[in-house]
C-alpha positions, 0 to 999 in steps of 0.5 A: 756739209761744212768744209773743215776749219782746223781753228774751230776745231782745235779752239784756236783764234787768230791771237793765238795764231799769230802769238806762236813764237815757238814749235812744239818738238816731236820724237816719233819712234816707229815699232812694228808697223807699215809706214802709212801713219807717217805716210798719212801724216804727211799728207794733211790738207787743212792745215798742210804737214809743211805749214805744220812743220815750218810753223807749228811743230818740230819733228825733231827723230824719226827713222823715215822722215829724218835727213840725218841717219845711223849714229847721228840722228840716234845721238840727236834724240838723245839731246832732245829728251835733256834739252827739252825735258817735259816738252817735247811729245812722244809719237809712237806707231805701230805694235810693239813685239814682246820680244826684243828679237822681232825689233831693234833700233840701233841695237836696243829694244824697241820696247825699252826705246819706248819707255826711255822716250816716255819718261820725260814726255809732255804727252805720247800719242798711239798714232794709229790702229797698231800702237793704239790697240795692237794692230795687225801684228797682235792679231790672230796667232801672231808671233810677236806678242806685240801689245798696245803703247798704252800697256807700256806707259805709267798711269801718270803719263798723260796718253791719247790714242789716235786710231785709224788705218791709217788715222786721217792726216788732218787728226793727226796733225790736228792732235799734235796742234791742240797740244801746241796751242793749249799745252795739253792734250785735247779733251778725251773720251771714254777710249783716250781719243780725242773727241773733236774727231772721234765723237761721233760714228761714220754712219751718223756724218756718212754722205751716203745716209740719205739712201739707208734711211730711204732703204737703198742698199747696194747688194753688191760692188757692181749692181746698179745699186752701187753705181747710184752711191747707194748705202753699203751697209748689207756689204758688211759697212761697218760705219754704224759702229765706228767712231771716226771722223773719215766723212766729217771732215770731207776727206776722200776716203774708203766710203766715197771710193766706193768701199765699206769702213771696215772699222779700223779705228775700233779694237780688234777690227783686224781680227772681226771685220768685215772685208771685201763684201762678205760677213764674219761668220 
């Protein structure tokens, strides 16, 4: 397998890179959420959030990763959608309650925080499971009635999902650098994921094929199966039907930790995954 190269990837060439004399702005509001977006974020490899952020983009507003608080950082994204009008990105995480009781943010709702920042957005970005498609907090019987980012933006928006629980920190990075290189958002598909990453399943990519295709199945964490790094898949692995790219990119995730993909880039994985080993009835 080929180490990850960001460049090729994203389609950037040296000329590019050296020609950047500006960075890209971000607002990142957070809804109902974890944090681990933000927490994934910053821990990008190829290239490093610090590279990203020295070079390439500007997180100008968001509730953790800001220095300034309270009134002051709230004033700051205020100047933000003026001064950079039709520039600046929109990031949002996390499920967004349909009341205005389960969440506000300097005393306004999440939800009309949200639709003010989109307005006048070059792109918003669902980073995560939980804004991509509702997440934890719209699964089951949930009281908040959160919805999905994408119930809240005009069609006319332009609006990629970024799935994952979290999503890899190199897609994330990766998303907001295509956009700062070629000023639009990367190519899409049929779900509004960029393609680089999610075009294909994390069986398809997965180091652990080779023992599926020879029928090598562990039939639990702890036989002599599983101590071999055989296939997880009669574990209830959900890689065959995940679009996401955990393997591709060598990333030291759920798979190569020993565990099966529970799908957490897919719709609804909270509510028909499979967890721990044992199959949904």
């Amino acid at each position: 397998m080929q180490p990850y190269n960001w460049l090729e990837t994203i389609n950037v060439t040296e000329e590019m890179l050296n020609k950047t004399d500006h960075r890209l702005p971000i607002i990142w509001i957070s809804a109902l959420d974890c944090t681990g977006c933000k927490e994934a974020f910053t821990r990008s490899f190829e290239p490093s959030s610090l590279d990203a952020i020295l070079n390439f983009i500007s997180l100008e507003y968001s509730e953790l990763l800001s220095v300034a608080s309270g009134f002051q950082v709230e004033e700051h994204k205020e100047t933000i959608f003026e001064k950079y009008k039709g520039q600046y990105v929109l990031a949002v995480e996390g499920g967004i309650p349909g009341s205005d009781e389960f969440l506000m943010i300097a005393g306004k709702s999440v939800r009309e925080e949200i639709i003010q920042a989109a307005k006048n957005a070059k792109a918003v970005i669902a980073v995560g499971s939980c804004s991509a498609w509702g997440g934890i907090t719209s699964a089951g019987s949930n009281p908040t009635n959160s919805v999905d980012l994408r119930t809240l933006i005009p069609d006319d928006i332009p609006v990629a999902l970024v799935p994952g629980c979290p999503p890899i920190p190199e897609v994330i990075v990766g998303t907001f650098l295509h956009i700062h290189f070629h000023g639009e958002l990367p190519e899409l598909d049929k779900k509004l994921r960029p393609k680089a990453f999610y075009q294909t399943t994390v069986h398809m990519t997965c180091h652990r094929k080779p023992y599926f295709d020879q029928k090598l199945f562990a039939e639990s964490y702890d036989d002599e199966g599983a101590r071999k790094g055989y296939c997880l898949f009669k574990l209830g692995c959900k890689g065959p039907t995940a679009f996401n790219a955990c393997e591709s990119i060598v990333s030291e995730r759920c798979i190569s930790a020993g565990f099966t993909c529970i799908g957490c880039s897919e719709k609804n994985f909270w509510d028909k995954g499979s967890f721990c080993g044992k199959k949904k009835k």
